[in-house]
C-alpha positions, 0 to 999 in steps of 0.5 A, a space after each residue: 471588493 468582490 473581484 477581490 474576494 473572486 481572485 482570493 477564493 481561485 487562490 485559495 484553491 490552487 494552494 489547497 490543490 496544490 498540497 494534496 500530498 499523495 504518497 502512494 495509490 492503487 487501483 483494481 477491479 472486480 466482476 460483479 454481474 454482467 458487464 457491471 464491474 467494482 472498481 476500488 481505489 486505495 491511496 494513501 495522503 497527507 493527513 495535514 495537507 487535505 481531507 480528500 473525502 471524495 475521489 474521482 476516476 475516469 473510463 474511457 474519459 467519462 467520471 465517476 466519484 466516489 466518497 470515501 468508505 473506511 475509517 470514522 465519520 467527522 470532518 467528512 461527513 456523510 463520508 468516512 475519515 480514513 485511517 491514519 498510518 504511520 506518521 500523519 499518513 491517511 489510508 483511504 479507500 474508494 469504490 466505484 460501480 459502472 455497467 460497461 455497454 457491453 464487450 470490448 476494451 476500457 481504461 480505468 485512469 487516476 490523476 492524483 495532483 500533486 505527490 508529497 514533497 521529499 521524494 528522493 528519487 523524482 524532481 520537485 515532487 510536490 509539483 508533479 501528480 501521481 497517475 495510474 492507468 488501467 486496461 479492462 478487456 470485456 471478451 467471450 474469448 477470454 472470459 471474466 477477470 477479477 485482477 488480483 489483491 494485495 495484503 500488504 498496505 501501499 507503504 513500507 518502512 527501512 532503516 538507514 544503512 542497517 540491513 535490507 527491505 523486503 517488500 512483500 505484496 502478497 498478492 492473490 487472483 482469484 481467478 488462478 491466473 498466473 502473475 508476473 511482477 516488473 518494477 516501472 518508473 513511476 508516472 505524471 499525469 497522462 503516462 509520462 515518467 516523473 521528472 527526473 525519476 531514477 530508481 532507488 540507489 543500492 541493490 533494488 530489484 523485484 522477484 518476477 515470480 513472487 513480486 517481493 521487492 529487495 532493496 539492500 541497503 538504503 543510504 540516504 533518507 526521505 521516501 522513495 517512490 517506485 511502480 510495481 505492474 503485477 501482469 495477469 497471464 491467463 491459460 487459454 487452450 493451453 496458451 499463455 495470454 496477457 489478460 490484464 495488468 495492475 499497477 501499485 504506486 508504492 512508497 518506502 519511507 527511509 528514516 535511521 532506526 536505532 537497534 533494528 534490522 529486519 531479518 527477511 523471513 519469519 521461522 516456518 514454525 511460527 505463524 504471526 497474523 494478521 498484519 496489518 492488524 485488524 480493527 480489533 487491534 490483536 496479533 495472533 502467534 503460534 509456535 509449533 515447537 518447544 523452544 521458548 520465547 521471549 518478545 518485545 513490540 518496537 517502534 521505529 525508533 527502537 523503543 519498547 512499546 507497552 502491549 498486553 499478552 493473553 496467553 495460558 502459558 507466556 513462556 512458551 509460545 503455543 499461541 498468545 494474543 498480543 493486545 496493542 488497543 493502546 498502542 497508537 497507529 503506525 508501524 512497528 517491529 515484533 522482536 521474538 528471542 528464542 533460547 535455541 538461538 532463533 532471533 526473529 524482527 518482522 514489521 507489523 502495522 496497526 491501522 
């Protein structure tokens, strides 16, 4: 009987193993003091398939675990719950601090097993890990880094054969270092190329200055999964240096979409902010002309979502607060109709 219950229980635990479900993972790192460095790991999981209260990386082959820091507290308790996204996505963060023994060159790894089932472009995915891995050079010469952050979350939505994605990272160094952006077939465990890994089909490139991702137009649904490296290039004595690089495992879940395109760019005269939104559920617009407005919040259906609009003056848009604390979590469209003609569709998340 307890042979039996041992050989349950390792069952047990391959079958929760092997539904951990990862979507998509980043991992960066910032100076501190000295050689002590913060390192943070974001993915985003299945809800349904697994908690992950804890996350573990590797430097240099030693552990590190870290529990998990954003969202509320319950089922993982003392850590944080995450926050869920879209459709049962959980957005998770981690962070990790290790003192290096002194300078010289380390490798940060991940090694998330087993990605979500349905993505297109690679085989059995389910069956295949996510794995990231990244290079931290500690030198007088070159001096201390801080890799760059990216405001956009780690996934992105698109309509089925109706208009184009624009994935923009948004990436900022703090450091002044100059960024390069490549797209990269993503990895299994120990840098080997998914299985059968193939870029998405369409027009899918990435603008090497900027770092946004055009892709015109997807035709088939299910998600996607591709590897942004972001390069950091450093001014050394008038020289150019690769210093560092990041890399962001990112997704792109296709799905139809009734009535919506996204137009790529929103008018240099109207400001939208923050996205995604904050804690506090409340998107900021400003109009810096005297066209009138008129706007509607969509889901990814095309259905009108009910919102609150705080504004002294709700036909002409100077600045208004659009409440969303009763909207639920995901992903939305901003529809702006302007009466000189400006029609504006931009994506906004709630978290």
């Amino acid at each position: 009987m307890k042979i039996f219950k041992l050989i349950f229980i390792l069952i047990s635990a391959f079958i929760t193993q092997a539904k951990a479900g990862y979507h998509a993972a980043e991992m960066t790192y910032s100076h501190l003091s000295g050689y002590t460095y913060k390192i943070k790991l974001t993915t985003c999981t299945d809800a349904s398939l697994g908690s992950h209260c804890q996350e573990t990386i590797t430097i240099n082959g030693a552990s590190l675990i870290s529990d998990r820091v954003n969202g509320t507290i319950s089922l993982c308790s003392p850590a944080h719950d995450g926050v869920i996204i879209g459709a049962n996505i959980s957005y998770n963060e981690y962070y990790f601090t290790y003192t290096f023994p002194g300078t010289g060159s380390y490798y940060l790894e991940f090694d998330g097993v087993n990605r979500n089932s349905g993505i297109v472009n690679m085989s059995n995915s389910s069956n295949q890990d996510i794995y990231l891995r990244i290079p931290l050079t500690i030198s007088s010469f070159f001096g201390l880094n801080s890799q760059p952050t990216c405001s956009l979350l780690l996934m992105d939505f698109s309509c089925l054969n109706n208009g184009c994605l624009y994935y923009n990272p948004s990436a900022f160094d703090a450091d002044g270092d100059s960024l390069a952006f490549s797209i990269l077939p993503c990895e299994n465990n120990s840098g080997i190329t998914s299985v059968g890994y193939s870029f998405p089909v369409g027009t899918f490139s990435v603008n090497s200055s900027t770092g946004i991702i055009t892709w015109c137009t997807p035709q088939s649904d299910g998600y996607f999964s591709v590897l942004l490296k972001i390069e950091e290039w450093r001014n050394v004595s008038g020289n150019y240096i690769l210093l560092s690089y990041t890399l962001r495992d990112i997704q792109f879940q296709v799905s139809s979409c009734v009535g919506i395109d996204e137009l790529n760019s929103i008018n240099s005269d109207i400001s939208i902010n923050p996205t995604p939104t904050t804690s506090s559920a409340q998107l900021f617009i400003k109009n810096n002309t005297d066209e009138h407005y008129s706007f509607e919040i969509l889901d990814i259906t095309g259905k009108k979502t009910d919102c609150i609009v705080s504004t002294e003056n709700t036909t002409q848009l100077n600045a208004f607060t659009l409440h969303l604390e009763n909207v639920d979590a995901g992903m939305y469209f901003i529809k702006i109709t302007g009466n000189k003609g400006t029609n504006i569709i931009k994506k906004i998340i709630k978290n």
